[in-house]
GUKEKE-669327 format. One line per field, with one value per residue (C-alpha): residue number from 1; residue in three letters; chain; x, y, z. Coordinates in Angstrom, 3 decimals. Example, Ala and Ser with C-alpha at 12.3 -4.5 7.8 and 13.67 -1.06 7.14 Angstrom:
residues 2
i	c(1,2)
aa	c(ALA,SER)
ch	c(A,A)
X	c(12.300,13.670)
Y	c(-4.500,-1.060)
Z	c(7.800,7.140)
This chain:
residues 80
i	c(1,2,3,4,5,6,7,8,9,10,11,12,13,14,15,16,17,18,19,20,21,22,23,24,25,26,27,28,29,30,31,32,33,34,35,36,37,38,39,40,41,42,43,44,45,46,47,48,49,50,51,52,53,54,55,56,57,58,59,60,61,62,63,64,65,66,67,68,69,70,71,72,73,74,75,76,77,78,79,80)
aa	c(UNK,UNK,UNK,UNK,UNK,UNK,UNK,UNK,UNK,UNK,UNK,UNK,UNK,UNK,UNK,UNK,UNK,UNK,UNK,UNK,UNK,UNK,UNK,UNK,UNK,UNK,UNK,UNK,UNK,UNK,UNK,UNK,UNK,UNK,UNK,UNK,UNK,UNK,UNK,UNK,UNK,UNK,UNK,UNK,UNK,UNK,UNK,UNK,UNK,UNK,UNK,UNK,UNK,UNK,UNK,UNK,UNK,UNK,UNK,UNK,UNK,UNK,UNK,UNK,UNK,UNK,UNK,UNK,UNK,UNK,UNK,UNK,UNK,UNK,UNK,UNK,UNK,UNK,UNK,UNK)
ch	c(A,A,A,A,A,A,A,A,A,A,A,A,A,A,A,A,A,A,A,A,A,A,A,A,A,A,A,A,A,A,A,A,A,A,A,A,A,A,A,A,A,A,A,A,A,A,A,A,A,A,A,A,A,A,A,A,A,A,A,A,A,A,A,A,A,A,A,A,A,A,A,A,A,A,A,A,A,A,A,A)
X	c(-16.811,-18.509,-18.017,-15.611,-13.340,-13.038,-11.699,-9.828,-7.529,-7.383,-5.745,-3.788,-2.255,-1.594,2.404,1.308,-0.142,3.167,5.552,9.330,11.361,9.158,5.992,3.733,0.665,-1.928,-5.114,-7.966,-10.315,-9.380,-11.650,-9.519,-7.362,-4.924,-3.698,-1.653,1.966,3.349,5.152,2.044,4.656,6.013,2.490,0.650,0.489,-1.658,-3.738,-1.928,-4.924,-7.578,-8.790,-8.833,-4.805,-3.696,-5.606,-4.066,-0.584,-0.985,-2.540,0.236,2.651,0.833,1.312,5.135,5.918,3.390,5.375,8.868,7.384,6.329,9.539,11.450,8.991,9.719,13.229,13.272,11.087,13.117,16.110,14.629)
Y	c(1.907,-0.770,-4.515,-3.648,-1.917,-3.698,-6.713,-4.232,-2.649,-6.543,-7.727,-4.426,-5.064,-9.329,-9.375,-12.246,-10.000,-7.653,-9.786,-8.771,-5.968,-3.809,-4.096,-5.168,-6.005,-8.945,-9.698,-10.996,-10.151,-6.194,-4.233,-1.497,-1.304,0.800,0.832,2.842,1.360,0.035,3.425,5.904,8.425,6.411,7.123,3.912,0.857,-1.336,-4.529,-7.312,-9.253,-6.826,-7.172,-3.354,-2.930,-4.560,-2.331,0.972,-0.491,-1.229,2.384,4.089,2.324,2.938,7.025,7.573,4.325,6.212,9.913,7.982,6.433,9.955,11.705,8.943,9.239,13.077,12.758,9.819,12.307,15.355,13.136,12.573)
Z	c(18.476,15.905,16.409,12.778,14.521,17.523,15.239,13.349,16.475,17.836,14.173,13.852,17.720,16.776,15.607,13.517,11.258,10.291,8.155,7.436,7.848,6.186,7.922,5.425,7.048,6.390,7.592,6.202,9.078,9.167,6.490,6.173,2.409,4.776,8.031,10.211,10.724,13.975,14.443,13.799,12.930,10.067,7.640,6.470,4.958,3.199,4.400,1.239,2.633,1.060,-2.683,-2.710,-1.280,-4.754,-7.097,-5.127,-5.015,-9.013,-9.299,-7.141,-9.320,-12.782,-12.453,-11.394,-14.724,-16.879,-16.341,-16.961,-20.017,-21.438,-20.470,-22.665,-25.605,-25.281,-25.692,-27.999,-29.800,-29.693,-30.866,-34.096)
């Protein structure tokens, strides 16, 4: 285990860290773009701390918006 992740699994254990009722976790000194949740079973989340966590929450949003917009062109399309 690296010095890394040592300071990861102390910031990931520190409630101080998980805000709200959601979970979202914060901290600046834990590398990782995504962590597990508090309830392993429950997936993962990302670190709002990390640069990186904001450019895969704007690119898991981008895809699902970008397939709604295309289904409405289609049937604004097929309308005409």
């Amino acid at each position: 285990m690296t010095p890394q992740d040592e300071i990861n699994d102390r910031q990931w254990a520190d409630p101080k860290n998980w805000n709200g009722w959601f979970g979202a976790y914060s901290s600046k000194a834990d590398d990782r773009i995504w962590v597990p949740k508090q309830n392993a079973r429950m997936g993962q989340t990302l670190n709002f701390a990390h640069r990186g966590a904001w450019g895969s929450l704007l690119g898991l949003s981008i895809v699902p918006l970008a397939f709604i917009l295309l289904a409405i062109l289609r049937w604004l399309d097929k309308r005409s």
